[in-house]
C-alpha positions in Angstrom: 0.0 0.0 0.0 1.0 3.5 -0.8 1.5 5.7 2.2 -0.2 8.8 2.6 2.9 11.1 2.8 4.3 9.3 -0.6 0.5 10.3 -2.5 0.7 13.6 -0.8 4.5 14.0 -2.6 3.3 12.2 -5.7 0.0 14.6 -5.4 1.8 18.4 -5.0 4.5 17.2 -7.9 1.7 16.7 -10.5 0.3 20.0 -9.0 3.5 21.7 -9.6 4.1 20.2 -13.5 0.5 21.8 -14.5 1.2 24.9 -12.7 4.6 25.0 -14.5 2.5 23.9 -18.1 -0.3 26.4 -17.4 2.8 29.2 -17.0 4.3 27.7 -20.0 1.3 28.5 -22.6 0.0 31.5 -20.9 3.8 33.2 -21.8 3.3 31.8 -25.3 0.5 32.9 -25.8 1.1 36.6 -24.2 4.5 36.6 -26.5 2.5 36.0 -29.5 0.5 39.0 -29.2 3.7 41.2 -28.6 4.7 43.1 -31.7 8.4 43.3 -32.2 9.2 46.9 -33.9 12.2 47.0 -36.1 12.7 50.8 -36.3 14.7 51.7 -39.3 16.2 54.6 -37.2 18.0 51.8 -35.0 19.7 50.9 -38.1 20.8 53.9 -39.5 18.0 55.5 -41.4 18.8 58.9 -41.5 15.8 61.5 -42.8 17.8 64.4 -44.6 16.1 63.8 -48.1 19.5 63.1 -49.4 21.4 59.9 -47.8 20.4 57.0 -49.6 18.2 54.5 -47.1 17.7 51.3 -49.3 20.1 49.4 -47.9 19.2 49.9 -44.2 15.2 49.8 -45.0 16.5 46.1 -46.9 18.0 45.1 -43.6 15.4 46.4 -41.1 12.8 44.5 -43.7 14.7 41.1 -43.8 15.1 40.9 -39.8 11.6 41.8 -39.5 10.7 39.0 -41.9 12.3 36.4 -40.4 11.0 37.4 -36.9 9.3 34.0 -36.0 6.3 36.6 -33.8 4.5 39.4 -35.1 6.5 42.3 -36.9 6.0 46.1 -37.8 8.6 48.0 -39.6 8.8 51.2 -38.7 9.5 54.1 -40.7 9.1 57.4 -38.6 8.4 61.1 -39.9 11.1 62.7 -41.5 12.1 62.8 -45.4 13.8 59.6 -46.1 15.9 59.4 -49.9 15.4 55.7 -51.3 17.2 55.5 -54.4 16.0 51.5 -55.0 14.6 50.1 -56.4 13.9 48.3 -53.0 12.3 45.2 -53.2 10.7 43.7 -49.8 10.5 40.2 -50.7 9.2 37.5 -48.8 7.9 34.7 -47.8 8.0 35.7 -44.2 7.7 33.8 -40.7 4.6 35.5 -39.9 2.2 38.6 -40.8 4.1 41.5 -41.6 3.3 45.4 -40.6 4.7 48.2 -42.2 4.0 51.5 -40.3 4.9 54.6 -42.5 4.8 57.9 -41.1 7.3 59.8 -43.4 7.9 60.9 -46.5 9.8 58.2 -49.3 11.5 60.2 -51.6 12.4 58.6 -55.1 15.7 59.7 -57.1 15.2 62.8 -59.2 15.6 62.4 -62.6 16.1 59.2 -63.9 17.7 56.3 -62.0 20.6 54.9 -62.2 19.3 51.0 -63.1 16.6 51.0 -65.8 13.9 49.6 -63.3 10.5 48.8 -63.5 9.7 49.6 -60.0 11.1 51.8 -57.5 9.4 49.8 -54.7 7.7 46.4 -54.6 6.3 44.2 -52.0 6.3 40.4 -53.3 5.7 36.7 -52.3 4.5 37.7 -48.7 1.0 36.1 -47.4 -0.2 38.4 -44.7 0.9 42.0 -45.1 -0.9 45.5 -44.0 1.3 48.7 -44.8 -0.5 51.5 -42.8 0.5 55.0 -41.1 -0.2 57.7 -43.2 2.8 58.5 -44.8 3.8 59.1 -48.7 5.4 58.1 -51.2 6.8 60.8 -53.2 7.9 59.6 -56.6 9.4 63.1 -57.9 7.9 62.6 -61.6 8.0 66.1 -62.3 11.9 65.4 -63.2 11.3 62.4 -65.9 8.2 62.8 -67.4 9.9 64.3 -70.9 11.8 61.3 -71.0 9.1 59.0 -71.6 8.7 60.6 -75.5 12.2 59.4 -76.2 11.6 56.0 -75.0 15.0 55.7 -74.3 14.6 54.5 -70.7 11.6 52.5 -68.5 9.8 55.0 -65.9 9.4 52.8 -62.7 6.1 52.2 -61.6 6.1 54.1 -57.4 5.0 50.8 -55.7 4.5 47.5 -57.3 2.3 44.5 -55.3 3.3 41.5 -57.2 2.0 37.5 -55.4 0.9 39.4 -52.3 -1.7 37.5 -50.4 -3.9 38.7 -47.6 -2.6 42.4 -48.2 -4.4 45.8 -46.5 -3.0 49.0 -47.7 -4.6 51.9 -45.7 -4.3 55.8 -44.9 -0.9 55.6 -47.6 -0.2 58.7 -49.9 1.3 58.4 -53.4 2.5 61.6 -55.4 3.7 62.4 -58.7 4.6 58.7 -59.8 7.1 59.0 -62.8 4.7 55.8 -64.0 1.9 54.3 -62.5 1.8 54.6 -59.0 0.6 51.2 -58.2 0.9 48.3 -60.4 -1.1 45.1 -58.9 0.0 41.4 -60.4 -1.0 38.4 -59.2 -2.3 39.1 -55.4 -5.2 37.6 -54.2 -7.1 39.4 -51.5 -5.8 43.1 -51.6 -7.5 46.2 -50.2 -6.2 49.0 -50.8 -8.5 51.7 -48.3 -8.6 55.4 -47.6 -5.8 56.1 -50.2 -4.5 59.3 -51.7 -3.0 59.6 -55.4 -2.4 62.6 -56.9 -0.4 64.0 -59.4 -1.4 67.0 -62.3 -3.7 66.4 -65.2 -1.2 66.6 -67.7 1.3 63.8 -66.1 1.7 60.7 -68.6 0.7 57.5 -67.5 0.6 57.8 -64.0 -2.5 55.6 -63.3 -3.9 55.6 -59.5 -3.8 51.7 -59.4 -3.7 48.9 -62.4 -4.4 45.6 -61.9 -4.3 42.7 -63.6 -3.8 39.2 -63.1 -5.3 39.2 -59.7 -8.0 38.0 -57.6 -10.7 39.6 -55.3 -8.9 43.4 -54.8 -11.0 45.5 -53.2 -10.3 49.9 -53.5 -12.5 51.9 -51.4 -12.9 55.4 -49.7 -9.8 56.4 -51.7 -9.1 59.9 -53.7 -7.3 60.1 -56.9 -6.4 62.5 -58.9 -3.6 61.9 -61.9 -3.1 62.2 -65.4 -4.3 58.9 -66.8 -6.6 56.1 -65.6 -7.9 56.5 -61.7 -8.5 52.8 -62.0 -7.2 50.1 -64.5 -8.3 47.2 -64.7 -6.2 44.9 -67.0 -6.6 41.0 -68.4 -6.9 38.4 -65.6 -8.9 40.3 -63.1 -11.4 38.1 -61.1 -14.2 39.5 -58.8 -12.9 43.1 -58.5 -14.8 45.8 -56.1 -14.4 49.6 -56.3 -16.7 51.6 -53.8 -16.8 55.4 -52.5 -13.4 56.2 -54.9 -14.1 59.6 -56.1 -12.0 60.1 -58.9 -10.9 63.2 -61.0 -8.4 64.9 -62.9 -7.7 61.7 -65.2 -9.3 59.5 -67.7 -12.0 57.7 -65.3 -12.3 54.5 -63.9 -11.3 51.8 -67.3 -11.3 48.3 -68.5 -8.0 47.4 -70.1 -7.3 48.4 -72.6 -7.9 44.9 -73.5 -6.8 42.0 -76.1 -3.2 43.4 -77.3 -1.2 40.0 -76.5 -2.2 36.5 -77.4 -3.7 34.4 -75.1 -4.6 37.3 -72.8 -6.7 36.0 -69.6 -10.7 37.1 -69.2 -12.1 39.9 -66.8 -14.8 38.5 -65.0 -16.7 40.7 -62.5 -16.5 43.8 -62.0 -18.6 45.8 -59.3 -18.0 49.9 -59.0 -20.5 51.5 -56.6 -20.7 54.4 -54.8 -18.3 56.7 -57.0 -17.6 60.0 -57.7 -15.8 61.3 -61.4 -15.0 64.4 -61.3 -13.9 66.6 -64.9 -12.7 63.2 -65.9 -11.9 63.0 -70.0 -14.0 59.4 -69.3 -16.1 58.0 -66.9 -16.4 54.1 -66.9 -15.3 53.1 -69.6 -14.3 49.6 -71.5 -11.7 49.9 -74.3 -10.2 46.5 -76.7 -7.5 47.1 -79.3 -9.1 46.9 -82.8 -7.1 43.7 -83.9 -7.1 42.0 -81.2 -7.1 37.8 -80.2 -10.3 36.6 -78.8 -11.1 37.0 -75.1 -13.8 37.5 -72.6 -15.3 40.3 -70.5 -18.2 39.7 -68.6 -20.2 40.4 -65.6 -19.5 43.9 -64.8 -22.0 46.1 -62.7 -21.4 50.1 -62.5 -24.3 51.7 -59.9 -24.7 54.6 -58.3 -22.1 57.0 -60.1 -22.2 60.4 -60.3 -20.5 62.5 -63.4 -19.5 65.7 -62.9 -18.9 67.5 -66.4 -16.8 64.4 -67.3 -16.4 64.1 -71.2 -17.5 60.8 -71.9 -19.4 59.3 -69.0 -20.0 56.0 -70.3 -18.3 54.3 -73.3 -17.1 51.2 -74.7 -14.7 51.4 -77.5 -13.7 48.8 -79.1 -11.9 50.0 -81.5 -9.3 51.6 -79.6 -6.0 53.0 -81.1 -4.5 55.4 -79.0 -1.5 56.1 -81.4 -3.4 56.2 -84.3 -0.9 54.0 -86.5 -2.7 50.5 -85.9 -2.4 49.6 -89.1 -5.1 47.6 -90.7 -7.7 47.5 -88.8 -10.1 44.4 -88.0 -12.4 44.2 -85.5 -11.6 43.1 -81.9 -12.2 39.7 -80.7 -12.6 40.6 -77.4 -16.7 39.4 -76.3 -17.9 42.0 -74.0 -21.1 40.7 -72.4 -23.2 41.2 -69.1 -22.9 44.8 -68.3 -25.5 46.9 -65.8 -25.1 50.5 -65.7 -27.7 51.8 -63.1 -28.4 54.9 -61.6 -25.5 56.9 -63.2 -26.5 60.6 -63.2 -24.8 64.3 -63.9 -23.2 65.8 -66.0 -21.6 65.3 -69.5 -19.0 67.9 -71.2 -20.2 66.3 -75.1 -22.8 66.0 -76.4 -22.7 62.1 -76.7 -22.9 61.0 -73.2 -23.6 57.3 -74.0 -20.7 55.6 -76.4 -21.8 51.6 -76.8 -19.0 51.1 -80.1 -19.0 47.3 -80.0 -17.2 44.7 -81.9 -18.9 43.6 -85.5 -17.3 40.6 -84.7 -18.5 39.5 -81.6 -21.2 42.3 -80.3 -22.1 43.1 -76.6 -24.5 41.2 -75.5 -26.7 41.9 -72.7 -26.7 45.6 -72.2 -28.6 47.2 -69.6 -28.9 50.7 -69.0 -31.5 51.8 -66.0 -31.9 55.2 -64.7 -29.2 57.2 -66.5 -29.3 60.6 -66.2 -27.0 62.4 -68.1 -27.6 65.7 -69.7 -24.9 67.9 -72.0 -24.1 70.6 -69.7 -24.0 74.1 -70.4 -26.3 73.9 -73.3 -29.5 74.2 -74.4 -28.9 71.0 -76.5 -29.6 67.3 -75.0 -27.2 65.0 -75.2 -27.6 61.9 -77.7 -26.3 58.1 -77.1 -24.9 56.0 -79.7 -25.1 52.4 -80.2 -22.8 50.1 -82.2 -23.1 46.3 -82.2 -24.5 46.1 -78.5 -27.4 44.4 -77.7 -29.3 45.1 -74.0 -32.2 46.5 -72.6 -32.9 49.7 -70.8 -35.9 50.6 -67.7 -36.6 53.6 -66.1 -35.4 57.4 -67.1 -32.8 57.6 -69.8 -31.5 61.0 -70.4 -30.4 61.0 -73.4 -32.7 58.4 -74.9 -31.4 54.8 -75.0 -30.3 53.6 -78.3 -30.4 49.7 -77.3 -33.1 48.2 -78.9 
């Protein structure tokens, strides 16, 4: 028999191991809600807006990324020079935060490396950059070089396999290209953003995606010299709500069809938006010759126009050089559109532009509730219908052309 002093031991020793367990877990589990904060300061960042920082942002980023608990890089307020092109590359141990409070400065002029990018996140599954800081991409200082095409303009901030992403409360200005280029994320937001650079800047797009899945841009102000939006060949379930959008050339699909074997757009939801003196509003433009394709399944509801030059258009014919060459019609298949409750203003006369494909027309048109009068004369605006086929309910100012 086992004597009660030897149970009692046996007893307070299995009392002790749980205690020592339960400490065990509750300090794991308290340490894995603890954020480590690599500070870029702590290794070496200086903010003069003229010591290059790449390296020592690269460094901060790496240890960060290999931190085995949560992460935030931090870059505090200040102006910080970043030559680049930086490229934050993972995959990482664990979600990763990047906390921007100043200002990145690109190089002026043209770089030294004939880059794409100045900065990219890639290959990183769980990322939120946050903080409110900006991105300054001096464009001013290489715009003329983009006539000569003697060099590549880099694109501010490039997402490329990011999964899980949130981009919030970020500013981007004067992009010497686009000033975000999206490929092949799944599960992006990009929220309460600012974009701006003048009406006259070439090809500084807000955001372009393409080849990606389920992005998401809302409560976000842009302003540029070329699309707000683009959305380019592989997009899946896109959402655009509460942008408002203006200087630039509206919120566009593609242009689309001028590679072989491009991939479809399917799904497309803008709600909620604002255009503002945009030279377009939503609009959906395929290269004349172009290899056959599909987009489909695109809602636009809820837009308002202010004096924007052509609120809604599909051109299919598109040629922005002018020196296509022959010309044959687009293979592209547009299909499944719903443009409801769109109302303001148009600067022309044609406010409505449906030029479809004679080769494969739009199919399934529907135009409900438009309300777009030419503004500042006593003339009303016309529509004009080409190859599409649809439907239209409700008011239609100017009359529908669908039949």
């Amino acid at each position: 028999m086992i004597s009660n002093s030897l149970l009692g031991g046996f007893l307070l020793r299995i009392c002790c191991l749980l205690l020592f367990l339960l400490f065990v877990t509750a300090a794991k589990s308290a340490s894995s809600k603890v954020i480590r904060v690599f500070d870029v300061r702590k290794y070496g960042a200086v903010a003069d807006g003229k010591r290059d920082n790449s390296k020592v942002f690269l460094q901060a980023w790496k240890d960060a990324c290999q931190w085995r608990g949560k992460a935030r890089l931090y870059i505090p307020r200040g102006r910080y020079m970043v030559v680049g092109p930086l490229a934050f590359v993972g995959p990482c141990k664990s979600y990763m935060m990047v906390q921007v409070q100043g200002t990145l400065v690109a190089p002026y002029g043209l770089a030294k490396h004939n880059e794409d990018s100045w900065i990219k996140f890639q290959y990183i599954n769980g990322l939120k950059i946050f903080g409110g800081g900006t991105f300054d991409g001096q464009g001013a200082s290489a715009w003329k070089y983009r006539k000569c095409n003697c060099r590549t303009l880099p694109v501010s901030i490039r997402f490329d396999f990011v999964t899980n992403g949130l981009v919030q409360r970020i500013h981007s200005i004067n992009s010497k290209a686009f000033h975000v280029n999206v490929f092949a994320c799944n599960k992006l937001k990009f929220k309460f953003l600012t974009i701006t650079a003048p009406d006259d800047s070439p090809n500084t797009d807000g955001i372009h995606l393409g080849d990606s899945r389920e992005v998401t841009v809302y409560d976000s102000h842009i302003s540029t010299g070329d699309d707000c939006i683009s959305i380019g060949p592989g997009s899946f379930g896109t959402y655009i709500s509460k942008v408002v959008c203006g200087p630039g050339h509206g919120i566009s699909v593609g242009s689309l069809g001028k590679y072989p074997n491009e991939k479809d757009v399917v799904g497309l939801t803008v709600r909620n938006c604002t255009l503002k003196g945009t030279d377009n509003g939503l609009r959906i433009k395929t290269w004349g010759p172009s290899p056959p394709s599909v987009a489909r399944n695109f809602t636009f509801e809820h837009i308002f126009m202010d004096n924007v030059r052509n609120p809604i258009i599909i051109d299919q014919d598109y040629c922005p050089s002018g020196s296509c060459g022959q010309q044959s019609p687009s293979q592209v298949h547009i299909s499944d559109l719903s443009f409801k409750d769109v109302w303001g203003t148009s600067r022309t006369e044609l406010a409505v532009d449906l030029s479809c494909s004679s080769r494969v027309p739009c199919r399934n048109v529907k135009l409900e509730n438009i309300r777009l009068p030419y503004k500042g004369s006593s003339r009303v605006s016309t529509s004009s219908c080409s190859n599409a086929h649809g439907t239209s309910y409700g008011h239609q100012i100017p009359p529908s052309c669908l039949k």
